[in-house]
Structure formats: C-alpha cells, structure tokens
TORROKE-976993 format. One line per 8 residues: their letters; for each residue x, y, z of C-alpha. Coordinates in nm, 2 decimals, decimal comma. Example, Ala and Ser with C-alpha at 12.3 -4.5 7.8 and 13.67 -1.06 7.14 Angstrom:
<rs>
as	1,23 -0,45 0,78 ~ 1,37 -0,11 0,71 $
</rs>
This chain:
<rs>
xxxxxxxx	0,00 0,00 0,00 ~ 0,16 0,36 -0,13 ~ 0,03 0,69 0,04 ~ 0,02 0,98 -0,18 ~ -0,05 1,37 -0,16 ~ -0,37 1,51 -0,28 ~ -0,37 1,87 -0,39 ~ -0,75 2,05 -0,43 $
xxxxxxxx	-0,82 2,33 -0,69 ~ -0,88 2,60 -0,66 ~ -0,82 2,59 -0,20 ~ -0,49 2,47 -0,25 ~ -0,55 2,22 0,07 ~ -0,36 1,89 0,05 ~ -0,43 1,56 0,27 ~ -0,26 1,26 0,23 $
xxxxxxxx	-0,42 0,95 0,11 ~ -0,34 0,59 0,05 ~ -0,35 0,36 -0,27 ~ -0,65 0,17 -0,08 ~ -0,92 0,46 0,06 ~ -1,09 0,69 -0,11 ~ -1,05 1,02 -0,19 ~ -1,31 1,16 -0,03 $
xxxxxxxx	-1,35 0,93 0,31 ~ -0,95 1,07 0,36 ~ -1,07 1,43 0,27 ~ -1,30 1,42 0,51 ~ -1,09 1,22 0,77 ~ -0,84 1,52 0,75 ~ -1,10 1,74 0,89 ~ -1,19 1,88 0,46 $
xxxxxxxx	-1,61 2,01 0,40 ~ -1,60 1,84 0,09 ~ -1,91 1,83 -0,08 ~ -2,04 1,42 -0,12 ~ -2,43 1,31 -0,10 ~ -2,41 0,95 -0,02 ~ -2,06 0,81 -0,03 ~ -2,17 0,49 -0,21 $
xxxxxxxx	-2,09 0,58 -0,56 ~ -2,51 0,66 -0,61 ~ -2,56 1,04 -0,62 ~ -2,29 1,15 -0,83 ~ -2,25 1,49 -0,54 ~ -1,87 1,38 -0,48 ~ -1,77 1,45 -0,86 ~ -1,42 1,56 -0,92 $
xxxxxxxx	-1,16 1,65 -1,22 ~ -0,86 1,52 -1,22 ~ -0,62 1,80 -1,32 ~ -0,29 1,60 -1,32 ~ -0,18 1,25 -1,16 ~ -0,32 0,88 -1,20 ~ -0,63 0,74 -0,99 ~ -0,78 0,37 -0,99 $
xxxxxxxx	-1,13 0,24 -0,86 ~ -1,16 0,11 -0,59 ~ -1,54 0,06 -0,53 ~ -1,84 -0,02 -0,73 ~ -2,02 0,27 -0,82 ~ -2,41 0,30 -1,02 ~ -2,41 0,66 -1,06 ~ -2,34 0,69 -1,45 $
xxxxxxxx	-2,11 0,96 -1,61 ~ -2,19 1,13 -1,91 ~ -1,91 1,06 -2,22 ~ -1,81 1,47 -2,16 ~ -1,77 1,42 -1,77 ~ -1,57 1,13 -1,89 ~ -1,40 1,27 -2,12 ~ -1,29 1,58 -1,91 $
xxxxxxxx	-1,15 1,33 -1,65 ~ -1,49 1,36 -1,39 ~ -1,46 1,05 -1,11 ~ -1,67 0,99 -0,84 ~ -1,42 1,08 -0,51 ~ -1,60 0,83 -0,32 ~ -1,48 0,53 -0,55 ~ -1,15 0,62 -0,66 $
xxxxxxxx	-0,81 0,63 -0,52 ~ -0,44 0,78 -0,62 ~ -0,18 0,58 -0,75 ~ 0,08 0,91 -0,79 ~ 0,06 1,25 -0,62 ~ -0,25 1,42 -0,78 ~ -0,44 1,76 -0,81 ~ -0,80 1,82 -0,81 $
xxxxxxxx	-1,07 1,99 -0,88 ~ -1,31 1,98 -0,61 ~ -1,63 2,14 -0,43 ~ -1,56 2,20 -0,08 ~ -1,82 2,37 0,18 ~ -1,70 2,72 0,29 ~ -2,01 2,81 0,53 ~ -2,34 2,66 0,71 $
xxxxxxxx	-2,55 2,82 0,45 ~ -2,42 2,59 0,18 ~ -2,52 2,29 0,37 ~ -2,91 2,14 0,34 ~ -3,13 2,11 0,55 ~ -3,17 1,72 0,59 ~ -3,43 1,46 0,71 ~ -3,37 1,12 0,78 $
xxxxxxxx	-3,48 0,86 0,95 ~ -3,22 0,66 1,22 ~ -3,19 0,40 1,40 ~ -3,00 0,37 1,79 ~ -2,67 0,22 1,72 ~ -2,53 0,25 2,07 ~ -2,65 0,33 2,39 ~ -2,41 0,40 2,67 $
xxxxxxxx	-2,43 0,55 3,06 ~ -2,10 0,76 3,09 ~ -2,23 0,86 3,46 ~ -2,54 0,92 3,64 ~ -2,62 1,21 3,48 ~ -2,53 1,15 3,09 ~ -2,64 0,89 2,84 ~ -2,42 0,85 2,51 $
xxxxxxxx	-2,60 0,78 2,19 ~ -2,47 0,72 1,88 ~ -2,72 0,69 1,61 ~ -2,68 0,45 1,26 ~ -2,82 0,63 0,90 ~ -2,85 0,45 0,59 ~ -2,63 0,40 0,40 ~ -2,69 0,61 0,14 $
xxxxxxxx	-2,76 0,91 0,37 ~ -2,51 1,00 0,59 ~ -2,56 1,32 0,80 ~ -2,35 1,61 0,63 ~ -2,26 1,90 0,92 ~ -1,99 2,11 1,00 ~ -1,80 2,07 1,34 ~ -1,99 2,24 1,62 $
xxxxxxxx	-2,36 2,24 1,47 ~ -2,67 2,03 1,63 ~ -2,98 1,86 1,48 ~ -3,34 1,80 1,60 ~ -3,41 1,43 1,75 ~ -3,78 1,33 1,73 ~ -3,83 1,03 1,91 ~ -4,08 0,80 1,73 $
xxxxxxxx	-4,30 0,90 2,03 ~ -4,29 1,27 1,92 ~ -4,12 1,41 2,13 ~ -3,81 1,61 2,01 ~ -3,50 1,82 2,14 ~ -3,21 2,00 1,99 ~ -2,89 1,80 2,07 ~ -2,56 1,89 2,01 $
xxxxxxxx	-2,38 1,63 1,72 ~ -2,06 1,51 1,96 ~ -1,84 1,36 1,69 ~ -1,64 1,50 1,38 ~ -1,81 1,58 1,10 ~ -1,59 1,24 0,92 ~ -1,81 0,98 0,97 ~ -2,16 1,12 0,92 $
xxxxxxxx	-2,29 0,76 0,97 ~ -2,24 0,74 1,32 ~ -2,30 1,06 1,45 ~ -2,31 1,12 1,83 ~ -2,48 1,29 2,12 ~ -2,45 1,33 2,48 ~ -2,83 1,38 2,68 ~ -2,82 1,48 3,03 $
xxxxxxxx	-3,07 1,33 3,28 ~ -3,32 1,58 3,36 ~ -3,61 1,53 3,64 ~ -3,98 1,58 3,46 ~ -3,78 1,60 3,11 ~ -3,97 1,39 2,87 ~ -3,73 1,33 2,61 ~ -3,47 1,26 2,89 $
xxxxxxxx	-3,67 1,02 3,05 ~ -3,75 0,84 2,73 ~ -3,38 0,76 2,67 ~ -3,27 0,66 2,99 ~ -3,58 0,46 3,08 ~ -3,71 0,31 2,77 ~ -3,48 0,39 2,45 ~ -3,30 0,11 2,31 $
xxxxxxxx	-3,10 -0,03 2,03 ~ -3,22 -0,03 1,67 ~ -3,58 0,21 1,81 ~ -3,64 0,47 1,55 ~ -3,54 0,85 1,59 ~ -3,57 1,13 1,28 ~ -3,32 1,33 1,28 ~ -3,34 1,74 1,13 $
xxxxxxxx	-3,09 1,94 1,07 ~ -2,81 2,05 1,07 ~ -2,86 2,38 1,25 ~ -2,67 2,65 1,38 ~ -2,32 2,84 1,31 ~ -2,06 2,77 1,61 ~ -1,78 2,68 1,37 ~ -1,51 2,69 1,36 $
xxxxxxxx	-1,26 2,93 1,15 ~ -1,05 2,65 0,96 ~ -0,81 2,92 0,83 ~ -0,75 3,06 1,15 ~ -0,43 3,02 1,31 ~ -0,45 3,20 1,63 ~ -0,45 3,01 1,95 ~ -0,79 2,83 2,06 $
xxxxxxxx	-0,97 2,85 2,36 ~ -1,28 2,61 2,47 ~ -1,48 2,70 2,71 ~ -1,76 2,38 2,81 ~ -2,06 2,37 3,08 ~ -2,13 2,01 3,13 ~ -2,27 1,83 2,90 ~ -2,23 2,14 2,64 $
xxxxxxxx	-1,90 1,93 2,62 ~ -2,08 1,74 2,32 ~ -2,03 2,05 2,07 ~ -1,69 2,15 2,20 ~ -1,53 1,73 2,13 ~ -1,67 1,78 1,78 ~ -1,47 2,07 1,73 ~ -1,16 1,92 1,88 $
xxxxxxxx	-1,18 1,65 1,69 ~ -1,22 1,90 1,39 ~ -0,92 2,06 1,51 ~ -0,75 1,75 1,53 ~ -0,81 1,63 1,19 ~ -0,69 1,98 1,05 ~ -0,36 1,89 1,20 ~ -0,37 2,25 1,33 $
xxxxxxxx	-0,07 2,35 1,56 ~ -0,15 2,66 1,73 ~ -0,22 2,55 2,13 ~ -0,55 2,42 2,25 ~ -0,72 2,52 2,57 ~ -1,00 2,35 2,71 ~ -1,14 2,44 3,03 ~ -1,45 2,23 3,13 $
xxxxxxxx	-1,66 2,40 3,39 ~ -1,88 2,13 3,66 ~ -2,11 2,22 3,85 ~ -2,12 1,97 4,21 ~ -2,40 1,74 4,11 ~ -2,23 1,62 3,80 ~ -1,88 1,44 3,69 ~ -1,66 1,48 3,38 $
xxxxxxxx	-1,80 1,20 3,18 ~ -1,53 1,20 2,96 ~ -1,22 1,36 3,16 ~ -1,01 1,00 3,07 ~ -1,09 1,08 2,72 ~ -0,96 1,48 2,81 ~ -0,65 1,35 2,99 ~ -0,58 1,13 2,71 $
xxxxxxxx	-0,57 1,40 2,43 ~ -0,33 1,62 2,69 ~ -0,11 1,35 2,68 ~ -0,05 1,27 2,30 ~ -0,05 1,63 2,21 ~ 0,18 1,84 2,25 ~ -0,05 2,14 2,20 ~ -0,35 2,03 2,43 $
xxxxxxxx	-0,44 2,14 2,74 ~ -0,73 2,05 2,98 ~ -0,85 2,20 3,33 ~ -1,15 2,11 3,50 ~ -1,29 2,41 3,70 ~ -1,58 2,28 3,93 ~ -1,85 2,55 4,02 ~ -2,00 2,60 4,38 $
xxxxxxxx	-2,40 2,62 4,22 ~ -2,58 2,66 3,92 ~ -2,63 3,05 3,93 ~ -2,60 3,28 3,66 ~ -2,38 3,51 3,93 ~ -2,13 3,18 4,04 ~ -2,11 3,11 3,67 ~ -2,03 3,48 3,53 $
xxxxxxxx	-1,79 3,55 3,83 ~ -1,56 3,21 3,70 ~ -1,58 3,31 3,36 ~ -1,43 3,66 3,47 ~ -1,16 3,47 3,64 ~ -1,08 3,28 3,32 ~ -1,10 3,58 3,10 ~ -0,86 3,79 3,34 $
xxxxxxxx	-0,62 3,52 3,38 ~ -0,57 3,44 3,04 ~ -0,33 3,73 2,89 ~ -0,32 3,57 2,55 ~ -0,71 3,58 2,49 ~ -0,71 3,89 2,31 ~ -0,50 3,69 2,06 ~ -0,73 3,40 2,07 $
xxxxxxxx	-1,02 3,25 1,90 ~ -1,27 3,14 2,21 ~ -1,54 2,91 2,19 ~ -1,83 2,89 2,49 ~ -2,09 2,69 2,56 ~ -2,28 2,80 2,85 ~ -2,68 2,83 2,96 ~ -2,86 3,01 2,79 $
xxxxxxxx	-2,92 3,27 3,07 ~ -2,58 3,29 3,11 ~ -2,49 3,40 2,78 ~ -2,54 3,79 2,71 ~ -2,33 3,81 3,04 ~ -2,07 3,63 2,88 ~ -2,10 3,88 2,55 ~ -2,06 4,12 2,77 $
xxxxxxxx	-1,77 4,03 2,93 ~ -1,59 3,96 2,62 ~ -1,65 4,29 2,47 ~ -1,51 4,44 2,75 ~ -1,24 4,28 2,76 ~ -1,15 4,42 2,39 ~ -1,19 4,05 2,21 ~ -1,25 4,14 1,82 $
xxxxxxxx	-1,64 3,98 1,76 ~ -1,51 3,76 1,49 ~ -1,30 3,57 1,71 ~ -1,52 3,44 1,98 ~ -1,83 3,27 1,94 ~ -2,10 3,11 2,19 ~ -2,34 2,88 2,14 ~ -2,67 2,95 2,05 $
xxxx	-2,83 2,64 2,07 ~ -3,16 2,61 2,26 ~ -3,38 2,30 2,37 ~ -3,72 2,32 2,26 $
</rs>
C-alpha cells in the first residue's frame, strides 16, 4: 500500500491519502467540507476533475457519467483512489449556508451511561444518507413518540454515519426520560438538521480557547476533533466548567488528548451552584487570567441565561467579535 499527496483546486488544501481509501472518506478524515451526498458511488455529489496525476477504482459505483464528464477526467471521489501525487478539482463547503437542511430517519446504534447524569447515543443512517454538518452544529431528534429536542452532534463531521450525542438526565424532562428509561437499540429517531453556526474558523491560526458547561461538552469534542483532523498547531485550551451534582463523563478521554499532544491542554474548574452570578464570576476569572485571549479565538458553551453576560464580558475585555463565538443552541 503507497500513500500519496492530494492537492485540491482551486483551495490549495492537501491531505494525504493511500492507494487503498478513497479520496473523499480521507478528505474528510483530515477534517476537509467536501461536498459528497451519499458516499456509495449513487448520487454523483462527490464528482471531481482530475487535473494531473493517475487514480484507480476502488469501489463499485451505479451513478453513471456522461461521455463529456468522462472525457474531461470527472470521477466519483467516493470510489476512486491515487496511485501518484495528484491535483484536483473539487467542491468543498465554505459556510453553514451551503449545507441542506436534511431529514432522515435513524436508528439507535449505541446506547451507553457515561455517569449518572449523561447517556451516550450514537445513532446509525442509511447507507446512502449520511448526516452532512460542520463541526460544532446540532440537529433535531424526534423520538418516534414525538417528542423532540435540539442536541448537540458530539463527533467530527468524518463519519456522518455514526453521529453522536451526549443527553443529560433531567427530572420531569420527557425526552430525557425516554432515553434513559425506555430507549433502546435499533428504536427509531428522525433526525433534522443541521442547524446552527458555532464553527469553527478553519483558516484561523490564532490560538484556541474552549470553554464547556457540562454536558455542552458534546459541541466542544466535535470541534476538537475537527481541530485534530486539521492537524492544526496553534495550542489548545479546554477548560471544562462542573457544576457539584455532575462528573466529567469523559475527563479519561480529556487526559488522554493532553497526553498525545503536545499542544492540548485541559482543566476542570468545578463551580459551587448553578447560578448565573457563580457562573459569570468564574468566567471573569478565566478571561482575566488568560493574557493571550485577546489573541485567541474562544469558543463557549454556556446556559442560555448565562450568555449575554458572557458577550458582555468579552466585549469588555476588547476581544474582536469575529474571534469568539458562543453557542446559540436552545432546547425546545
């Protein structure tokens, strides 16, 4: 098996990719929006033109090219891979408007307790629709009882498959309820989305700083994970903020990253209460102890009643608007 270098026109990005996986499933695993509808050689979405370089099939496709696309070197990404260094032309996502809203209907592929107080779920799609999202957005669950709630999508944007969530027990919370009590594997859920526009700036190469509250932990891994696959080498803050009556679900998972990058950090700050004043009077602490945050692009998830506070605070302390972002996401 050879690995070669994969140039794509006109964003100049380059990820390497192997004799044996597609072009497109290594795009994406280096953290690259490019455009694809179903990633089984059906839709024709994941068209590219070769510029220069040799490529070979790997996978059956049915999608059928016309003799032009053929004879202007057109291959589905999703069913071909390089055998020399090549360049491409190729349609890659640039913002959250260029991605469709999407319907489909999933089935529970995992159900896992990380801790008393959060249930993992990782949801199956078919095969021929993967979820398509950038880093950091959410979706709408609809439980096939009807009851729905905006969730957070906790994995990277690679594998749209398999993509991930993180519910929090709730007293009197229908939908939380349902998935601790009664969900199970293969039950239905519809899933809409994706919504929302707390991305991250791939071309950015300031220094990035993640700010979670509990279980808004979910949007902040996806966008590490981005991060990760992006390769990118600026340092990486975390700072996960817990209030008493709940644990780092995934602080092994934290520790882990700290330890096999050399740019990663993690600190878990445990709050007294629950209180818009405890939680505004930390995030002032974190903002005032951190010099370099002007210099930063900062990423919060925090309650919604917490969050013009948090605006606030960031204004004031003379952070450009385009490099922080909080967000926005609401249960409904």
């Amino acid at each position: 098996m050879s690995t070669f270098k994969v140039t794509l026109l006109p964003s100049q990005h380059q990820f390497l990719c192997s004799s044996r996986q597609s072009l497109l499933r290594s795009g994406l695993e280096s953290g690259l929006n490019l455009k694809y509808g179903c990633d089984g050689g059906n839709c024709g979405e994941c068209l590219v033109k070769l510029v220069s370089g040799s490529l070979q099939k790997i996978k059956h496709s049915d999608f059928n090219l016309t003799e032009t696309q053929k004879n202007n070197q057109h291959y589905l990404s999703c069913c071909f891979a390089p055998i020399s260094d090549v360049h491409l032309e190729a349609v890659e996502i640039g913002s959250v408007t260029e991605i469709a809203e999407q319907n489909i209907q999933t089935k529970v592929f995992k159900l896992e307790q990380l801790s008393d107080s959060v249930m993992f779920l990782s949801l199956k799609t078919p095969r021929a629709q993967p979820l398509h999202f950038i880093a950091g957005q959410h979706v709408t669950l609809t439980l096939e009882e009807g009851i729905s709630r905006n969730k957070s999508i906790a994995s990277c944007p690679c594998d749209g498959s398999k993509p991930e969530f993180h519910i929090k027990k709730r007293e009197n919370d229908a939908f939380s309820e349902y998935v601790f009590q009664q969900l199970k594997k293969n039950d239905h859920i519809t899933l809409n989305g994706p919504w929302g526009d707390f991305v991250m700036d791939d071309s950015s190469l300031r220094p990035l700083i993640l700010i979670a509250f509990d279980t808004g932990f979910a949007s902040i891994k996806s966008l590490i994970e981005h991060a990760i696959a992006l390769e990118k080498e600026q340092p990486i803050l975390f700072y996960w903020l817990m209030t008493p009556e709940n644990k780092p679900y995934m602080e092994n998972y934290c520790k882990s990253l700290q330890h096999a990058l050399d740019n990663f950090e993690y600190k878990l700050v445990y709050i007294d209460e629950c209180s818009k004043v405890v939680i505004a009077e930390v995030l002032s602490q974190l903002i005032s102890r951190e010099k370099a945050i002007k210099h930063s692009d900062v990423y919060v998830t925090l309650p919604v009643e917490c969050r013009s506070a948090a605006e606030k605070m960031f204004i004031e302390a003379g952070i450009d608007d385009r490099h922080w972002r909080i967000d926005s996401i609401n249960r409904i």
